[in-house]
N, C-alpha and C positions, 0 to 999 in steps of 0.2 A: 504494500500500500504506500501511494505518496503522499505528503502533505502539502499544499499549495501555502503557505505563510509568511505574512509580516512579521518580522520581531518585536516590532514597535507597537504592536496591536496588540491589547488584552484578551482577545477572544480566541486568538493565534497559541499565546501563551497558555492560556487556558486548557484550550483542545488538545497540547503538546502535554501536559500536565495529566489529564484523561491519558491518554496513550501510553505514558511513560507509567501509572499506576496501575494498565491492565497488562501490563510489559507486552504492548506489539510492536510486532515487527514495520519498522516504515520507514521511509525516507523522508528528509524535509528539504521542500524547493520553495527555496526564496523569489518569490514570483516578479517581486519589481526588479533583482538584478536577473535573472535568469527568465524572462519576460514566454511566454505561451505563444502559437503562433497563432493563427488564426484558423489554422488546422484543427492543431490542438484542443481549444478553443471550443468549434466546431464539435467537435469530438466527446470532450467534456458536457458540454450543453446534451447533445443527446443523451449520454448516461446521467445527468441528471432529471431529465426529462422538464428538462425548462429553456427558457428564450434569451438570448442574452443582455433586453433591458430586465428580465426579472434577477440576474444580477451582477449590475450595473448599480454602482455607488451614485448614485444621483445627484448629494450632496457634496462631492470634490467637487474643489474650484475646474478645474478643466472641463467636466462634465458643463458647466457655465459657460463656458468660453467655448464649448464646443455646441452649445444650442442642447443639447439632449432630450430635454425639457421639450421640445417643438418638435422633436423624430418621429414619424408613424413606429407603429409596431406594430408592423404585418410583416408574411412571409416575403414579399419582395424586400424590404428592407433590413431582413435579419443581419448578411452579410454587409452590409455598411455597420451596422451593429457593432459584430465582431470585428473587423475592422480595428474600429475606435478601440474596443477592449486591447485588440493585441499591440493596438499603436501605444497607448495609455493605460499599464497596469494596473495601475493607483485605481483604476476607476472597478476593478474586479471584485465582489464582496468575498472576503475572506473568514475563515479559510475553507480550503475545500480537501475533502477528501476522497480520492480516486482509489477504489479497493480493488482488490486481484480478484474478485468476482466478477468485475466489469461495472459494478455498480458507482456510486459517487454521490456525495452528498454536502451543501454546506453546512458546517458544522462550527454552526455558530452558539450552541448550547453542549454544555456536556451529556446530555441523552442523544444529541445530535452524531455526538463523536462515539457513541457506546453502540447505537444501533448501528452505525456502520460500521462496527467492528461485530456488529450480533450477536449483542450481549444487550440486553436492559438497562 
């Protein structure tokens, strides 16, 4: 399993904290230096079975400066979506977990981080 995480982010630390206390096996990818592609991306979104304005940081400043707020979201505009995400990491809700099921989740709560390890 991989970890998508900020350092800087309480919820990152958190999840990393869950993990190290069920002792799993996982890696940690520093998503703003080691940035997703839009493949990637692409990829992740389907295993989580979501869009990539649902997530999409809405409140970073760039998400502003890049109009966001004014984007359709519909199927023609996904990939301009993703896009933005793989251009501007910052803007990715954190963190995510991509498990060797195939499955993937943000895990933004520690039941978040526990069910994607399929545990309670």
């Amino acid at each position: 399993m991989e970890i998508w995480i900020n350092p800087q982010c309480s919820k990152c630390r958190s999840a990393l904290s869950v993990l190290d206390a069920e002792n799993a096996d996982y890696t940690v990818r520093h998503y703003l230096e080691e940035p997703p592609t839009a493949e990637e991306l692409a990829a992740v979104l389907d295993r989580l079975g979501l869009e990539p304005w649902d997530i999409t940081r809405a409140g970073e400043p760039v998400a502003a400066e890049l109009g966001l707020a004014g984007w359709p979201r519909d199927p023609r505009s996904r990939q301009r979506w993703i896009e933005a995400l793989a251009e501007h990491p910052v803007l990715i809700q954190r963190p995510i977990i991509t498990a060797d099921d195939g499955t993937a989740t943000v895990a933004r709560t520690p039941e978040a981080v526990r069910a994607a390890l399929g545990r309670p």
